[in-house]
C-alpha positions in Angstrom: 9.8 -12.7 21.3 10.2 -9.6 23.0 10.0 -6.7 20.1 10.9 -3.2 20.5 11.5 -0.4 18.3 14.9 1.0 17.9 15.6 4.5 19.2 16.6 5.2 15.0 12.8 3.8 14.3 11.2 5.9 16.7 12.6 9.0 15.6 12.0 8.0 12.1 8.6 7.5 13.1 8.0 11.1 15.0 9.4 12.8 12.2 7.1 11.3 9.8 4.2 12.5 12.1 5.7 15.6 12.1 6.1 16.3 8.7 2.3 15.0 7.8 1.3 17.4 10.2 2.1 20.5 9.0 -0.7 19.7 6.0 -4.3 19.8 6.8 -4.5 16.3 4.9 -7.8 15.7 6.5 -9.3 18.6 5.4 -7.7 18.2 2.1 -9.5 14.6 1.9 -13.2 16.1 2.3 -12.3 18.7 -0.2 -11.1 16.2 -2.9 -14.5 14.4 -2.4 -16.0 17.9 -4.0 -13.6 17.8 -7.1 -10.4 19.8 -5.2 -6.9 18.7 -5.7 -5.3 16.8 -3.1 -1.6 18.5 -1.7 1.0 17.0 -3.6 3.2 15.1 -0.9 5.9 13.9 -2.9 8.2 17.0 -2.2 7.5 16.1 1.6 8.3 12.5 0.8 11.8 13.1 -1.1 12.7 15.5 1.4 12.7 13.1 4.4 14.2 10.6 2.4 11.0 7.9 2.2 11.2 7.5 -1.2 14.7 5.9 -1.1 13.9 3.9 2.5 14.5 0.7 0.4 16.8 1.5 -1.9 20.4 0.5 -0.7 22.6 3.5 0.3 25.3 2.8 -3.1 22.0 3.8 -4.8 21.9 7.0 -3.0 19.2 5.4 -0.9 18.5 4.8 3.2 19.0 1.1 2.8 16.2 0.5 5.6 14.0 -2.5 6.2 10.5 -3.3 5.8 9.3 -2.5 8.7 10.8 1.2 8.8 8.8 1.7 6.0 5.7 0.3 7.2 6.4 3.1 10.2 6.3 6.0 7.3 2.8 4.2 6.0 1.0 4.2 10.0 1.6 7.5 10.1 0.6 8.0 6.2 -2.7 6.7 7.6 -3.4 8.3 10.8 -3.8 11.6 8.6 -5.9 10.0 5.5 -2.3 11.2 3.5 -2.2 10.4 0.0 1.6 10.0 -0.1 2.3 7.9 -3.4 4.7 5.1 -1.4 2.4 2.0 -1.9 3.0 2.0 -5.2 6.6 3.4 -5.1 8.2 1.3 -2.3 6.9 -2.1 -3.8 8.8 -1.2 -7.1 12.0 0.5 -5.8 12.2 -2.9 -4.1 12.5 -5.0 -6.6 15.0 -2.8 -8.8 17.0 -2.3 -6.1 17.0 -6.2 -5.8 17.8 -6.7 -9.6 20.3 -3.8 -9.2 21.2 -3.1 -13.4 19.9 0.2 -12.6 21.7 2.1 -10.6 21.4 5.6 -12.6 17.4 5.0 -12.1 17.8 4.5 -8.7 19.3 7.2 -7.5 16.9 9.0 -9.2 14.1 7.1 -7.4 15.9 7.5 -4.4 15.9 11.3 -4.5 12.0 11.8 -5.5 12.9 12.8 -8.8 11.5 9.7 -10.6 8.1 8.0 -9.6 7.3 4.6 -9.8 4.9 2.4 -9.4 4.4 -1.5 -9.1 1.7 -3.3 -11.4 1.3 -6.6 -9.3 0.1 -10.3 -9.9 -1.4 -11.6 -6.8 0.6 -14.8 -6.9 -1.3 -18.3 -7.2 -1.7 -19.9 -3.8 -2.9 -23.5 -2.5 -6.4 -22.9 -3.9 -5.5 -21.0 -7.1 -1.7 -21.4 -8.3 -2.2 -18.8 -11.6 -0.6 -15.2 -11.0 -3.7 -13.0 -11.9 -4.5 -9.4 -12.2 -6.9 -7.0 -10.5 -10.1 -6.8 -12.2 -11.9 -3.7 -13.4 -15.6 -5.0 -11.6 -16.3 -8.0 -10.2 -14.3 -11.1 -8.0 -13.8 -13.1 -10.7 -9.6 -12.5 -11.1 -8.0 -11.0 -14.6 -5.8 -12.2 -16.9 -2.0 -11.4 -16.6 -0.4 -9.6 -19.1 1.9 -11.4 -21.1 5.2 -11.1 -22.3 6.4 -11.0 -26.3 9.4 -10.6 -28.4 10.7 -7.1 -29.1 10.6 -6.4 -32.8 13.8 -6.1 -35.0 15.5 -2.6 -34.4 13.6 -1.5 -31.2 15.7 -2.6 -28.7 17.5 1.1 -28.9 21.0 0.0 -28.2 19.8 -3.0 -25.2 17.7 -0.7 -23.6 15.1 -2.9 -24.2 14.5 -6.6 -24.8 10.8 -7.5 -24.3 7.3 -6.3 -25.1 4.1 -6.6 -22.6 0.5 -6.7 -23.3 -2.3 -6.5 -20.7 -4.4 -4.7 -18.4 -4.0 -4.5 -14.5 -6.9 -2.3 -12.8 -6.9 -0.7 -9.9 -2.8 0.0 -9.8 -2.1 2.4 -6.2 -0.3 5.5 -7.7 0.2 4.8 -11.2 -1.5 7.9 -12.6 1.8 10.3 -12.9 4.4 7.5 -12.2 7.2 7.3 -15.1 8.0 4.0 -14.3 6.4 1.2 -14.0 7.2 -2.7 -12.7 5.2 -4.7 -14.0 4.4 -8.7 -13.1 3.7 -10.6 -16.1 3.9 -13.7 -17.4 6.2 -15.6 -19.9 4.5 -18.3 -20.6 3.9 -19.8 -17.0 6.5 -18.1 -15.8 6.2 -14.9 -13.5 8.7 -12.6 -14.2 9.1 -8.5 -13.6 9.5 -5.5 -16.3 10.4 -2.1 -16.4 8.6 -0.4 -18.6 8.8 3.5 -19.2 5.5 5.3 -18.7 6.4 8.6 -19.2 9.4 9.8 -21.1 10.9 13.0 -21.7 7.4 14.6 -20.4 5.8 12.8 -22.6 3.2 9.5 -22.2 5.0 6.5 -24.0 3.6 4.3 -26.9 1.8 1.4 -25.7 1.4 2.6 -22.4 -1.9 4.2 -21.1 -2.7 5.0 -17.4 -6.4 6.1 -17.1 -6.9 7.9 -13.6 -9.8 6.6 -11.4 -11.3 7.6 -8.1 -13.4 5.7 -6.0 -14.8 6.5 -2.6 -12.2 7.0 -0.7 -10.3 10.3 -2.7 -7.6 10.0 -1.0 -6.3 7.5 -3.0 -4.7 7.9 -6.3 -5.3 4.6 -8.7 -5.4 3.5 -12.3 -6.2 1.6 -14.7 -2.7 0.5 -16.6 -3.1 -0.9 -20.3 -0.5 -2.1 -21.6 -0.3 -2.9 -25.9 3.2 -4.4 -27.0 4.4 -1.8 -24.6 8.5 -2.3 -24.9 10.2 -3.2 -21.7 13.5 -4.7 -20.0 13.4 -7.9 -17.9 14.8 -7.7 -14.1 16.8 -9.8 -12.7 14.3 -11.1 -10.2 13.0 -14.5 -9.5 9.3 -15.5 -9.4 9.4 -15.5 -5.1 10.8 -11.5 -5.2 8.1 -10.8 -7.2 5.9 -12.3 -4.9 7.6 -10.7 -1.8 7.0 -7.3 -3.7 2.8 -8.3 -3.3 3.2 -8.8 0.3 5.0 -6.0 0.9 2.3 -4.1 -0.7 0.1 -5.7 1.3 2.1 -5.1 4.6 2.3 -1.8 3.5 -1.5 -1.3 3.6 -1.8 -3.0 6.9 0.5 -0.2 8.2 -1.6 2.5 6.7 -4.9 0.6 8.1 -3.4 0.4 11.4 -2.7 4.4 11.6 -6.0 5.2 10.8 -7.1 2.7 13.6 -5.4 4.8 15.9 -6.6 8.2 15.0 -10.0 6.5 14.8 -9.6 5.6 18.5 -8.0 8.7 19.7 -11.4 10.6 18.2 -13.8 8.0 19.5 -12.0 8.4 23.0 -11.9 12.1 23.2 -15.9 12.6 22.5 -16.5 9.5 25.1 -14.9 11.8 27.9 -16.6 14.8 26.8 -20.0 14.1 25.5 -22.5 14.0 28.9 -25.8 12.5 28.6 -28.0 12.1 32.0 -25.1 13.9 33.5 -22.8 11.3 33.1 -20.1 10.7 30.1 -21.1 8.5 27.0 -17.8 7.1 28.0 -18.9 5.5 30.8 -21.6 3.3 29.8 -20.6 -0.2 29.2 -22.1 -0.3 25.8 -19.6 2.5 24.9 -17.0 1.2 27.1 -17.1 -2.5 25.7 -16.9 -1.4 22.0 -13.7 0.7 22.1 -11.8 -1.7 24.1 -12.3 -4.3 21.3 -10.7 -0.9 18.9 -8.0 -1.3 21.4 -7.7 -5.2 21.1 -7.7 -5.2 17.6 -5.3 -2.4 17.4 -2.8 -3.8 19.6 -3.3 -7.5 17.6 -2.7 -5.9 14.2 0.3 -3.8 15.8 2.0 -7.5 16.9 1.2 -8.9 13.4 2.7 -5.5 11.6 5.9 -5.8 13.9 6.4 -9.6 13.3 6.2 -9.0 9.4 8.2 -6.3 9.3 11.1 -8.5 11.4 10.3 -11.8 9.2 11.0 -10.2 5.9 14.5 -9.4 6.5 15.4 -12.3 9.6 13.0 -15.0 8.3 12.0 -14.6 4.6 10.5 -18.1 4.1 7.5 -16.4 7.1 6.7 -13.6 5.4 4.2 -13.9 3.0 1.9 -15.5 5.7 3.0 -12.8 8.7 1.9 -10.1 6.0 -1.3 -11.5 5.1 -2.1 -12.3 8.8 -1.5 -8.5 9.5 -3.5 -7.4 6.4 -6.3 -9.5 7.6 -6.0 -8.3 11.2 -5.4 -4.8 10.1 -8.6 -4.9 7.5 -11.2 -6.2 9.5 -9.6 -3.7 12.4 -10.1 -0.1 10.8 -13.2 -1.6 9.7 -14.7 -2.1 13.3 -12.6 1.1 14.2 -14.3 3.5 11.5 -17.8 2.1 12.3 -17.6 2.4 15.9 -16.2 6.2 15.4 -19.5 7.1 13.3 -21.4 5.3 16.6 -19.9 6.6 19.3 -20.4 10.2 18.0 -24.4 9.6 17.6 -26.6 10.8 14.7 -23.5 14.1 13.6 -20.9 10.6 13.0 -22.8 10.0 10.4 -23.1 13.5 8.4 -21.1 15.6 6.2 -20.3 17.5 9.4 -17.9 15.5 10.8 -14.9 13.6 9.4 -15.8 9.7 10.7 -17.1 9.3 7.2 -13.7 9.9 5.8 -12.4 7.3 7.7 -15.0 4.8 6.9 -14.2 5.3 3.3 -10.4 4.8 3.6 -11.3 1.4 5.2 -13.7 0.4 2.7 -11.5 0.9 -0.1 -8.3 -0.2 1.6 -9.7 -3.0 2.6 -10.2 -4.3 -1.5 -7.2 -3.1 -2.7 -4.7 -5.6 -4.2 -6.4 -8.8 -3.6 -8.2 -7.7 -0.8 -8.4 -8.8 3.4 -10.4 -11.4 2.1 -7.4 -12.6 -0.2 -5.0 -12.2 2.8 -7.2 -14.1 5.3 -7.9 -17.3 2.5 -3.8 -17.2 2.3 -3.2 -17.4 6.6 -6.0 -20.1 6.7 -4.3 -21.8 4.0 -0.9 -21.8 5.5 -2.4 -23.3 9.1 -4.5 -26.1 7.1 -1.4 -27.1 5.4 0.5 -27.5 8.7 -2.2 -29.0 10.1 -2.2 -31.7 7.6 
């Protein structure tokens, strides 16, 4: 397949680069490590219209794909940005999908509502339950589960469900107002809306406690849900899965941004950092370990590309292309953020320079949502099955 970005996604890609460049996001991430508060994006975001990129254009949206929305994440990630779309772009998806909304999402559409997707990790060959993200541990949580509305709460068919449970680790949930939730009736996966925040206020039932780990650039939270009321969407249980791997193609994009800037750094101080009169850059040690940056950048870039095409031309390949780029992408920044601490000596690894930034965005984005490990179990899956 020959694959080329349009002359519409490279512009949409510069701009994003542009517009994430006019924030010191970078120095905004080592400041948030010492209790600052990060830039709030999401003006940025409605502004060049990435909060509507999946929202069809009758909903006041850009009606774009998958992949130009992976384009906004890569360069999201190059600059450690904490832009709330991973959780936003997942959930817009869906209700555009169901599309009973459409006051809601034109609202999404234009950054003046926030949402955010509570996901199942569906079940798999090894594993066929849909289970949560668990608060410590491997060992996968519970779902939450669906219920009957009580008599009189339904306020006029705005609602028609309740849903108990808790899903940790949710990307931007903390300040969202609405929330899609995957739960389960019965056996049955099937997707909510539920209001999180309503006139200003928190709703009952809902609670969203704010967490940080490591990496600060990241906004997560642990969502609780008790008889929280809540409308079903029209979605069936293989949208709600495409909504995960979106997610997860989503952070792949990210991942692979950072991989570049990673690079970029570790290639500048090669060139300019002499020892014995010669450049670091120039011993095959050096030499050996960026190219395979390069390799697994250029892999995880195929792998993005051919997700981003399968989701809309070849929907029945995408939950495999987007684990096989998550995998590729994960264990990619990882190499990429290590080698960036070694190439720049015994100062890589101190408060004094940013590689440690970037080795804490790849640590915690590898284990979001299932984790590369998750993604990597489903590809080997998928080529064991064919096999036999």
């Amino acid at each position: 397949m020959n694959f080329e970005l349009s002359d519409e996604q490279v512009f949409l890609r510069e701009a994003a680069r542009d517009a994430l460049g006019r924030v010191k996001t970078v120095e905004a991430a080592r400041a948030a490590l010492e209790g600052e508060p990060l830039p709030d994006l999401w003006p940025t975001a409605s502004q060049a219209g990435w909060t509507g990129l999946l929202i069809g254009e009758e909903n006041g949206g850009a009606g774009l794909g998958a992949l130009d929305a992976m384009l906004v994440a890569l360069e999201a990630g190059r600059v450690l940005a904490g832009v709330a779309l991973l959780g936003h772009l997942p959930a817009t998806a869906l209700l555009d999908a169901d599309g009973q909304h459409p006051k809601l999402l034109a609202a999404l559409a234009a950054g003046e509502e926030r949402a955010a997707f509570v996901a199942l990790r569906p079940g798999d060959d090894r594993d066929p339950a849909w289970t949560a993200e668990p608060r410590s541990g491997k060992r996968r949580a519970a779902a939450p589960s669906v219920g009957p509305l009580a008599d009189g709460a339904d306020e006029g068919g705005r609602y028609d469900a309740t849903v108990s449970g808790t899903v940790a680790w949710v990307p931007n949930a903390p300040g969202a107002g609405t929330l899609v939730v995957a739960a389960l009736d019965g056996d049955e996966p099937v997707a909510l809306l539920v209001d999180a925040i309503r006139d200003g206020a928190p709703v009952d039932g809902v609670a969203v406690e704010p967490v940080s780990a490591y990496d600060a650039t990241r906004s997560l939270g642990h969502v609780t849900l008790d008889g929280a009321r809540a409308r079903r969407l029209e979605v069936d249980a293989g949208e709600l899965a495409n909504a995960w791997y979106l997610a997860h193609a989503l952070i792949a994009a990210e991942s692979l941004g950072t991989v570049e800037e990673a690079l970029a750094r570790s290639l500048e101080y090669a060139k300019e950092r002499y020892t014995f009169g010669r450049p670091i850059g120039s011993y095959q040690a050096v030499k050996h370990a960026l190219t395979e940056v390069l390799r697994r950048q250029e892999n995880t870039r195929s792998l993005l590309y051919y997700a981003g095409w399968a989701r809309q031309d070849a929907p029945a390949e995408f939950a495999v292309a987007a684990s096989a780029a998550r995998s590729s992408a994960g264990a990619a920044l990882d190499f990429a953020a290590r080698e960036l601490i070694s190439v720049h000596g015994g100062i890589g690894a101190t408060w004094e320079h940013d590689a440690p930034l970037f080795f804490r965005r790849a640590q915690l984005s590898r284990r979001l949502l299932g984790g590369t490990g998750d993604a990597t179990d489903r590809v080997a899956g998928e080529l064991l099955s064919v096999r036999g």
